[in-house]
C-alpha positions in Angstrom: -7.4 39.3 -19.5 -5.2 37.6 -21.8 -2.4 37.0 -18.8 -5.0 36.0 -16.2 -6.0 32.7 -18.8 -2.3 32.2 -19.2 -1.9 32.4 -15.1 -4.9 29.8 -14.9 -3.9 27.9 -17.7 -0.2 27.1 -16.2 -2.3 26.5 -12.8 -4.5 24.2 -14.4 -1.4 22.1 -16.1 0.6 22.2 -13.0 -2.5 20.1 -10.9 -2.2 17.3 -14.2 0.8 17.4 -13.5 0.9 16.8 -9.7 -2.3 14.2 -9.9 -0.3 12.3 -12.7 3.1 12.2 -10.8 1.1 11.4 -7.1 -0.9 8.4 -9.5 2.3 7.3 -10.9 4.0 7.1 -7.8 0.6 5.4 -6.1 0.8 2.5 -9.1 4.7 2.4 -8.7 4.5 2.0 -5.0 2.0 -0.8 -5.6 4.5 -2.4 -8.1 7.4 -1.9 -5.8 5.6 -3.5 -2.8 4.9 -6.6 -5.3 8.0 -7.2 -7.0 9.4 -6.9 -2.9 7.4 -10.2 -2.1 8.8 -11.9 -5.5 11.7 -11.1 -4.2 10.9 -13.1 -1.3 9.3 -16.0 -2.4 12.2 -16.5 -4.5 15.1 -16.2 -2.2 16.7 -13.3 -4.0 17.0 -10.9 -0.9 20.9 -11.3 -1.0 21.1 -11.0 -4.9 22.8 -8.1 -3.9 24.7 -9.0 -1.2 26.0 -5.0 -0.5 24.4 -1.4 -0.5 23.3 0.6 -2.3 25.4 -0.7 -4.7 25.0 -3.9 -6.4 28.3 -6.0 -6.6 29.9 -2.6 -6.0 28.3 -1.4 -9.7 25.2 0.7 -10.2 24.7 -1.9 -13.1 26.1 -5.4 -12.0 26.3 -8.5 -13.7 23.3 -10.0 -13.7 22.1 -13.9 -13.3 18.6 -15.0 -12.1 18.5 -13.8 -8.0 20.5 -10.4 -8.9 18.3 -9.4 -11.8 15.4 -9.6 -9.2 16.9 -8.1 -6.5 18.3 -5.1 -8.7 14.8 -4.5 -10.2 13.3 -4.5 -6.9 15.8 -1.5 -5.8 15.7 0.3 -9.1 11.9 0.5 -9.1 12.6 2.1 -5.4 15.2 4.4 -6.4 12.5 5.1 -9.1 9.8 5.9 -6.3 11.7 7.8 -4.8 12.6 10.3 -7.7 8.7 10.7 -8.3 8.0 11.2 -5.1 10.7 14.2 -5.1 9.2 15.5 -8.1 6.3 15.9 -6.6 7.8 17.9 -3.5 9.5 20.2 -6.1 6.1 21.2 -8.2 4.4 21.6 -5.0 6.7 23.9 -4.0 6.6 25.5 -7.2 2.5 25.9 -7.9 1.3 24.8 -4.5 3.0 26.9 -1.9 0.2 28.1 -0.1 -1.3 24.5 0.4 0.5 24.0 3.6 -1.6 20.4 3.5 -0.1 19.2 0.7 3.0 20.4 1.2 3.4 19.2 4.5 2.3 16.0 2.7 4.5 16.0 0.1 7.5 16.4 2.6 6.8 13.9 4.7 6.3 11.1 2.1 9.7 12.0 0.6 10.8 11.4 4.1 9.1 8.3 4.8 10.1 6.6 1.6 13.9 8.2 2.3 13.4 5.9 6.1 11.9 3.3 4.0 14.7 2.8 1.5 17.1 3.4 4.2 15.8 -0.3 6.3 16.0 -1.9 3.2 19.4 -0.9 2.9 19.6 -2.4 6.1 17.8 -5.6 5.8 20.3 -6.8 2.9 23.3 -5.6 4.9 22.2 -7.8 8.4 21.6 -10.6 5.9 17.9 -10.4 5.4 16.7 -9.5 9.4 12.7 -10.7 9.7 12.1 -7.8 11.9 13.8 -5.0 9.8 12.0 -7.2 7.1 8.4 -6.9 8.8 8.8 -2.7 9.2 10.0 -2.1 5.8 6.9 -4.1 4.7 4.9 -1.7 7.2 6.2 1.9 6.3 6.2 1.0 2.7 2.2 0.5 3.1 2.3 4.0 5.2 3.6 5.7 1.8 0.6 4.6 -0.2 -1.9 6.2 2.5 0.6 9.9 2.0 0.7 9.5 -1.2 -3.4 9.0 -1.6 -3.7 11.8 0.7 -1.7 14.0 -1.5 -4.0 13.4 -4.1 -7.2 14.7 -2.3 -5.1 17.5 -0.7 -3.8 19.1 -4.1 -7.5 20.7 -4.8 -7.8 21.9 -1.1 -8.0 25.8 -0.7 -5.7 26.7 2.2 -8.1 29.1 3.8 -10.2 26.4 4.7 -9.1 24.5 7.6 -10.3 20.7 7.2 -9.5 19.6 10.5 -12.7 21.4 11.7 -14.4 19.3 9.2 -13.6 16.2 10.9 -17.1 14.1 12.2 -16.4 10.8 14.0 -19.9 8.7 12.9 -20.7 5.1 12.4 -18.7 5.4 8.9 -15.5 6.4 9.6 -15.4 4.5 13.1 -16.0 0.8 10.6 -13.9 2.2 7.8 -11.2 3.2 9.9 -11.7 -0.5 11.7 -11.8 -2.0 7.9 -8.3 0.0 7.2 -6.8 -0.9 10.6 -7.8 -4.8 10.1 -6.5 -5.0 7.1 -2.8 -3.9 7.6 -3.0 -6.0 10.8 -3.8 -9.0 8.3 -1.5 -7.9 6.2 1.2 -7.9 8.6 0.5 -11.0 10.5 1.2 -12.8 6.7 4.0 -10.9 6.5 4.9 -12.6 10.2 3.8 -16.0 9.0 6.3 -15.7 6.4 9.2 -14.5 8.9 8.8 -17.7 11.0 8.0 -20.1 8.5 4.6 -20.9 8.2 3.5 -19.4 4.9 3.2 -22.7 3.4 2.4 -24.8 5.6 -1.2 -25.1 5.3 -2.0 -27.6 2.1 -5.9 -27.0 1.8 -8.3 -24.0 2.2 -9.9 -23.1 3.8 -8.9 -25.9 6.5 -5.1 -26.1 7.3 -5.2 -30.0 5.9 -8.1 -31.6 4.7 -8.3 -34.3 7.1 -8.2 -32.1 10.4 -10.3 -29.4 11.6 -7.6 -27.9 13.7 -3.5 -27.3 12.7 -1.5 -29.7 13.4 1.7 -28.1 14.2 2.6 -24.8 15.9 3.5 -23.1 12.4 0.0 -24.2 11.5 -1.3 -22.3 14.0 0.4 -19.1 13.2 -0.6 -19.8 9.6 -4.1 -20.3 10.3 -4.2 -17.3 12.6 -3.7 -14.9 9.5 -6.5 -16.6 8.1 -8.6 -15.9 10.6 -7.8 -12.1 10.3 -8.1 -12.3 6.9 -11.9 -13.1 7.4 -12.4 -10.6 10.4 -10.8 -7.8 7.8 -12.8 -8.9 5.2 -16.5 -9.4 7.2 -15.3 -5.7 8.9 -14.3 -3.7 5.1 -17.6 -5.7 3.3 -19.8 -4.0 5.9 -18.0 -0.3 5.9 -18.2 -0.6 2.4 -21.9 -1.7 2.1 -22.7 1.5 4.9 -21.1 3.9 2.8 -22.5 2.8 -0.5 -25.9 2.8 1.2 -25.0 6.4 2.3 -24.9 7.2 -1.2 -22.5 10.7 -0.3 -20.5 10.9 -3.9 -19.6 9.4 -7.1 -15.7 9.0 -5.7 -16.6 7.2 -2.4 -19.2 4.7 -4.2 -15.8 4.1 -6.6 -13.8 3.5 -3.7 -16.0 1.4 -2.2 -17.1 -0.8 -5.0 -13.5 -1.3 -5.7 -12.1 -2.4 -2.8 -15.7 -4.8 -2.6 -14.1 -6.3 -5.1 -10.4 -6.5 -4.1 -12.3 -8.6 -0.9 -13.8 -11.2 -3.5 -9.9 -11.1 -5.2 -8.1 -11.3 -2.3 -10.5 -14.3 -1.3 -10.0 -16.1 -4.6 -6.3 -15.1 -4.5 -5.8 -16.6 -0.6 -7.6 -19.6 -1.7 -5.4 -20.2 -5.0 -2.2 -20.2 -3.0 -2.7 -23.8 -1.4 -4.7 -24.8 -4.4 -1.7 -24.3 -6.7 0.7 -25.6 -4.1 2.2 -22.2 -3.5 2.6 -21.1 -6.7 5.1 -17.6 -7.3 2.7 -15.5 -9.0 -0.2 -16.7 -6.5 1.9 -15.6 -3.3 2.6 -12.3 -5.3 -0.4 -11.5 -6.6 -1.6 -12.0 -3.1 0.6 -9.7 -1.6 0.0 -7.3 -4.3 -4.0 -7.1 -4.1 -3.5 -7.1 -0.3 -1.8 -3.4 -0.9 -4.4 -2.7 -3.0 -6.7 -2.9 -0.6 -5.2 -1.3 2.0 -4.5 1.8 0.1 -8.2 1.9 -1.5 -10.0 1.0 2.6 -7.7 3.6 4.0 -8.3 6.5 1.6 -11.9 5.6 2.2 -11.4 5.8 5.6 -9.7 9.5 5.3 -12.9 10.8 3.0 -15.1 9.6 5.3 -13.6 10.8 8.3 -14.0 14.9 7.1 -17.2 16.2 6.5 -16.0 18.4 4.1 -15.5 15.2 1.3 -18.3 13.4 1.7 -20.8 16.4 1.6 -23.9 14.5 -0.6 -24.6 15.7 -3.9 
């Protein structure tokens, strides 16, 4: 009797440990993505001009654009150690979850790619492309690494796939998810060429003109403009699964990325009102991956039965 509580016991403390490390690594992600656009909205890309070293030293020197740049890579290096963590304790107390561990693996993968094109980025001298698909993937690891987190508790006799129900709910949250990395990415594009800051008012491009008046304009306003599809699209999958009423963790989702839409609309508008101000275009970027991460975990609930059952 006495070894069966100890069995359970250790079972129990290895799943803390697993949600704490897949949290940690969810929140560090987050930061990582953040401190990535600070990086870039203060020109310190090349702060370390070589890789994966720094000035040819794991610690270099450090002035103003290296400290910046060196932060950004050792909260990477830093993701990338939790993230292996959590491969090794699944291993260890979650073999037989072939979900999780298949998981697991893969994000340590991803972020291994990931960390790879930013490798590659510094060394062709900041490339907008290679710039624009690091941005991407990086986003992909915070949908793996939420899906780790539901997966840990799933018994692997159970297959989920047979759970999955394609309704009205996961068709708009799925839409809401997809919308809002396509936003995300078409600022990431406005950037690239220029145009982040070229729009001095909100939510016109200039106040004395209905329409840009440049091409860069254009591209700038165009984000805009998917900024309010994605938001009109994630209020309204939101609103349908709070209506639903299926569980306490999906009206949580839900009422929290409702309100990363009102942020992220207070947060878009701040960035011409302050003139472009660093933490504005961060925080922007920031919330943005908040969102993304909360509308597409939504979207993954939804979309098996299994999770959503009502209680």
């Amino acid at each position: 009797m006495l070894s069966v509580f100890n069995s359970r016991a250790r079972y129990f403390n290895f799943i803390f440990i697993l949600k704490s490390l897949v949290i940690f690594s969810i929140i560090d992600c987050i930061f990582q993505i953040s401190l990535g656009g600070f990086v870039r909205v203060t020109s310190s890309g090349l702060g370390c001009p070589d890789w994966p070293l720094c000035y040819g030293q794991i610690i270099p020197p450090m002035n103003y654009h290296t400290l910046i740049e060196w932060g950004h890579r050792t909260s990477g290096a830093i993701l990338g150690l939790s993230i292996l963590l959590i491969v090794i304790v699944t291993l260890i107390s979650q073999r037989s979850n072939l979900l999780l561990v298949t998981l697991s693996i893969s994000t340590l993968i991803l972020v291994s790619i990931v960390g790879g094109i930013g490798g590659a980025v510094v060394l062709t001298e900041l490339e907008p492309s290679l710039r624009t698909l690091h941005l991407f993937l990086a986003q992909l690891i915070i949908l793996l690494l939420g899906l780790c987190y539901i997966s840990i508790n799933v018994d692997n006799s159970e297959n989920i796939f047979k759970s999955m129900k394609i309704d009205t709910y996961s068709i708009f949250t799925g839409l809401a998810a997809l919308s809002i990395i396509i936003t995300l990415l078409s600022g990431s594009y406005a950037v690239w060429k220029g145009a982040g800051t070229v729009c001095s008012s909100w939510p016109l491009c200039t106040p004395g003109s209905i329409l840009p008046q440049s091409f860069l304009g254009w591209i700038h306003m165009t984000h805009r403009v998917f900024s309010i599809i994605s938001s009109l699209i994630g209020v309204f999958a939101c609103y349908m699964v709070l209506r639903a009423k299926f569980n306490i963790l999906l009206s949580f989702l839900s009422v929290s990325a409702l309100l990363i839409v009102l942020m992220q609309i207070l947060l878009g508008a701040s960035n011409p009102w302050t003139k472009f101000q660093i933490w504005a275009r961060v925080a922007h970027l920031g919330a943005s991956s908040v969102l993304w991460g909360l509308m597409a975990i939504l979207f993954c609930l939804v979309l098996f039965e299994k999770f959503r059952a009502r209680e």
